[in-house]
Kinemage of the C-alpha trace (Angstrom):
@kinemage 1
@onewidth
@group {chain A} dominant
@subgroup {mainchain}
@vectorlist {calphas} color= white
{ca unk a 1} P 88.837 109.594 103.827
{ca unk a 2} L 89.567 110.224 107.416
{ca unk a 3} L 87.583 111.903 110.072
{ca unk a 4} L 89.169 114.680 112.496
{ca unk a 5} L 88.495 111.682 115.212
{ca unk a 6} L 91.711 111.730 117.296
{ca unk a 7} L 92.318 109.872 120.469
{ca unk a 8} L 95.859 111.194 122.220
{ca unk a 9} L 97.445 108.408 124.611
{ca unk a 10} L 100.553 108.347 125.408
{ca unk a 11} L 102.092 110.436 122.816
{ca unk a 12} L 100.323 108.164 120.307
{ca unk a 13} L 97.169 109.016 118.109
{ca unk a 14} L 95.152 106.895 116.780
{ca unk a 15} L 93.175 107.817 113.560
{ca unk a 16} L 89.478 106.497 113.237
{ca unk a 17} L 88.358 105.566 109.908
{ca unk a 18} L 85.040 107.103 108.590
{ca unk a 19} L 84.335 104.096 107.085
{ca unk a 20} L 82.974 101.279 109.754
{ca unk a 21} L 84.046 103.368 112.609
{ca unk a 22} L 87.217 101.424 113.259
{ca unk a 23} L 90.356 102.375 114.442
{ca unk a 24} L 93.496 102.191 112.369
{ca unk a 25} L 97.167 102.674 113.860
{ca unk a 26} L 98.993 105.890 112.449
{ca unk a 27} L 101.112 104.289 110.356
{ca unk a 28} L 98.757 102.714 108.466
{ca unk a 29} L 97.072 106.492 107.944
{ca unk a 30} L 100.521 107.135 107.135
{ca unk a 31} L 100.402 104.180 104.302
{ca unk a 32} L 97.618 106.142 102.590
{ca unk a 33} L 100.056 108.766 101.340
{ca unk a 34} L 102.370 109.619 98.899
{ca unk a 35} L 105.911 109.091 99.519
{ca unk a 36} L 106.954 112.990 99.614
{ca unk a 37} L 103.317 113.518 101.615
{ca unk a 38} L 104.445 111.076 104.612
{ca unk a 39} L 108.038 112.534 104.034
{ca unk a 40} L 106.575 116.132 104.288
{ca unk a 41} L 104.229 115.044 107.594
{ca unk a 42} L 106.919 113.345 109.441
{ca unk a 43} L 109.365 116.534 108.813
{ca unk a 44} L 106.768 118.513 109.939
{ca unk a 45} L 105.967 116.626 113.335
{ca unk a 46} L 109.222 117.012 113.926
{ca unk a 47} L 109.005 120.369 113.985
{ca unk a 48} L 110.364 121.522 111.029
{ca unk a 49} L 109.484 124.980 108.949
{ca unk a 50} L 108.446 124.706 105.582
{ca unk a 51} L 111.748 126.276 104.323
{ca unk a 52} L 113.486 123.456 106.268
{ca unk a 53} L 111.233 120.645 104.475
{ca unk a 54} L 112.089 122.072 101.501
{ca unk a 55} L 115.813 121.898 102.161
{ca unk a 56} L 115.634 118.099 103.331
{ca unk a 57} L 113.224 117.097 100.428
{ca unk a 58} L 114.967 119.355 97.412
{ca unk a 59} L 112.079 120.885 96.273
{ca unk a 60} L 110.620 124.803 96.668
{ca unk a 61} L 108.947 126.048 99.366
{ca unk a 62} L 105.522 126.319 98.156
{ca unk a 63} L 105.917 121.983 97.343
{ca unk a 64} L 106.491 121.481 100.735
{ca unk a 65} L 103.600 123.613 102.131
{ca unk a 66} L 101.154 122.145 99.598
{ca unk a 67} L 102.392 118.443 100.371
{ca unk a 68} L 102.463 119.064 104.507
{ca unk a 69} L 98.965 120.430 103.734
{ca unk a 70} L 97.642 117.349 101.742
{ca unk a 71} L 98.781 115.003 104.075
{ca unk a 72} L 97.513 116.502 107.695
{ca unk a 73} L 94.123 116.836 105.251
{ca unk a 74} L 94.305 113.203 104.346
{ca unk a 75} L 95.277 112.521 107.949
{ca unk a 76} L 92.286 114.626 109.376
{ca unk a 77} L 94.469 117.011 111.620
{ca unk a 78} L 93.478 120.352 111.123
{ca unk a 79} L 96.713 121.895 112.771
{ca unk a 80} L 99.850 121.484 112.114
{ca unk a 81} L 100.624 121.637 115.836
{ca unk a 82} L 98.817 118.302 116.301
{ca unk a 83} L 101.421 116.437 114.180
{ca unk a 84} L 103.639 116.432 117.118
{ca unk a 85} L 102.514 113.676 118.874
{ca unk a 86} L 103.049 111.805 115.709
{ca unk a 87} L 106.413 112.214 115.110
{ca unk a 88} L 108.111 109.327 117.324
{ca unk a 89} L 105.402 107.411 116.827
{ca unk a 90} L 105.435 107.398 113.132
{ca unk a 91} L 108.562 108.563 111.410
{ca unk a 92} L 110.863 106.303 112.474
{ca unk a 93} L 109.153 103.195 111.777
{ca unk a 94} L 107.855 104.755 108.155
{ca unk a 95} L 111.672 105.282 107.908
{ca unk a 96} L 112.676 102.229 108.390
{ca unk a 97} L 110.261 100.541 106.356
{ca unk a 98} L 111.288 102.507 102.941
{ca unk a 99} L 114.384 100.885 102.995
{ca unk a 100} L 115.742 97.936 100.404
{ca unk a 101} L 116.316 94.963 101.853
{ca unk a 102} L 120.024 95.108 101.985
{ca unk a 103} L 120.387 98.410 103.308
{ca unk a 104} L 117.948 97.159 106.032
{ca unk a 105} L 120.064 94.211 106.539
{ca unk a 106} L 123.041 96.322 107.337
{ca unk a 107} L 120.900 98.461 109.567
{ca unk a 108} L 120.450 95.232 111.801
{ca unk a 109} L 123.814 94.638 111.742
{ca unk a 110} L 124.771 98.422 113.161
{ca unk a 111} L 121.879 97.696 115.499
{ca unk a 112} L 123.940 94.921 116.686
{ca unk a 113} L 126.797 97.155 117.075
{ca unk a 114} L 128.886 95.415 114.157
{ca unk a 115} L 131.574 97.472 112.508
{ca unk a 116} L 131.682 98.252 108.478
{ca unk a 117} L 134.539 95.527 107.681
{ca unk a 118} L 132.461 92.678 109.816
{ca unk a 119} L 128.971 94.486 107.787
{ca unk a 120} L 131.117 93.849 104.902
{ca unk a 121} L 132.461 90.378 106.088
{ca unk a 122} L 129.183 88.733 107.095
{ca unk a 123} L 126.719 90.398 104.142
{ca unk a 124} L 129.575 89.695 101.283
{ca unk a 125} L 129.987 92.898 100.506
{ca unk a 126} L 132.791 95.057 99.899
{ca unk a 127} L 133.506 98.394 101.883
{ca unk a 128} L 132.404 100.683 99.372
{ca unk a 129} L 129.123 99.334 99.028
{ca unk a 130} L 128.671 98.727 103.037
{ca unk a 131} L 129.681 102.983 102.694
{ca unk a 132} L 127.004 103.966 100.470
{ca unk a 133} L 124.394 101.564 102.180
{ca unk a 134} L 124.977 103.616 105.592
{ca unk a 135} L 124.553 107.229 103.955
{ca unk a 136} L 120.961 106.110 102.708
{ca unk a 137} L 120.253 104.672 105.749
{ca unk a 138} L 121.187 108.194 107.567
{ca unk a 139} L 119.106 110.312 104.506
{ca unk a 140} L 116.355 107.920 104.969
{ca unk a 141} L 116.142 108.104 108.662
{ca unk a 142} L 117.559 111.353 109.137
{ca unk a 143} L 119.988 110.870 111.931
{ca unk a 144} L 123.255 109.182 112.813
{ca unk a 145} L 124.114 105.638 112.635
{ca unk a 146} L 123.348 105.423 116.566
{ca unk a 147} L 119.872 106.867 116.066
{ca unk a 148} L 119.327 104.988 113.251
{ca unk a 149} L 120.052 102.194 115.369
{ca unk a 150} L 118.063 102.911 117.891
{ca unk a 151} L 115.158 103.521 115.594
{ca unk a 152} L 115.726 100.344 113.858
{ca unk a 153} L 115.063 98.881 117.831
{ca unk a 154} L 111.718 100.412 118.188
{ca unk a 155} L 111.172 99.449 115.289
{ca unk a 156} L 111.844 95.490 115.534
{ca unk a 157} L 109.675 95.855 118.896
{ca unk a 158} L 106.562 97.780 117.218
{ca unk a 159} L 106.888 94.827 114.714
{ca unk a 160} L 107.002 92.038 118.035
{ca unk a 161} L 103.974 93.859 119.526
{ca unk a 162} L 102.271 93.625 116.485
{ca unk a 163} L 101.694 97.543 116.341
């Protein structure tokens, strides 16, 4: 379990283990959760009502307030305003991490600025499947294919700074 220990730098928190006092990064706080819990927290951080969670997610109202609620208590944030500073920190690269190899793959390659038929050319794929790869990359990240580009970037550097 978590303490309510927060340290705010930089638009970053960093979540203190009540076990051996030790810091952990966010995202591995973030680990600790269910899949729809860290969906639910990242939604929320970035600002979103409980009615829009529970739009994005597909389930009721009442799921998404119960899941938002179980992950800040997990988390050790007592407010819901407090999940802001989280949200660039930690739902992009939480994002990008749920995704299959492949579709990562052809995240790199929009990263790179590559077109679907040279996806398709240089990951042996045909344009239907290249098609399908990029819409769960956007429902997984939530954005565009130039923000989930961009993500995918901050994401290869969190990864190079060993964060």
């Amino acid at each position: 379990m978590l303490s309510q220990t927060h340290s705010y730098t930089t638009g970053s928190v960093s979540v203190h283990g009540a076990k051996g006092g030790g810091s952990c990064h966010l995202r591995d706080a973030l680990g600790g959760l269910t899949m729809r819990q860290r969906e639910a927290v990242e939604l929320a951080a970035a600002g979103k009502t409980n009615k829009e969670i529970a739009r994005a997610l597909q389930i009721s109202e009442g799921t998404a307030k119960a899941h938002v609620l179980d992950g800040m208590t997990r988390l050790g944030v007592p407010r819901r305003a407090m999940l802001a500073p989280l949200a660039a920190d930690a739902a992009d690269h939480s994002a990008i991490d749920r995704l299959s190899i492949r579709d990562a793959a052809v995240l790199a390659l929009v990263a790179d600025g590559a077109m679907d038929k040279e996806i398709a050319d240089r990951l042996s794929m045909n344009m239907p499947v290249v098609k399908l790869a990029l819409r769960r990359i956007r429902r997984v990240t939530g954005g565009t294919r130039t923000t989930a580009a961009a993500a995918f970037r901050a994401h290869q550097r969190a990864v190079m700074e060993g964060r």
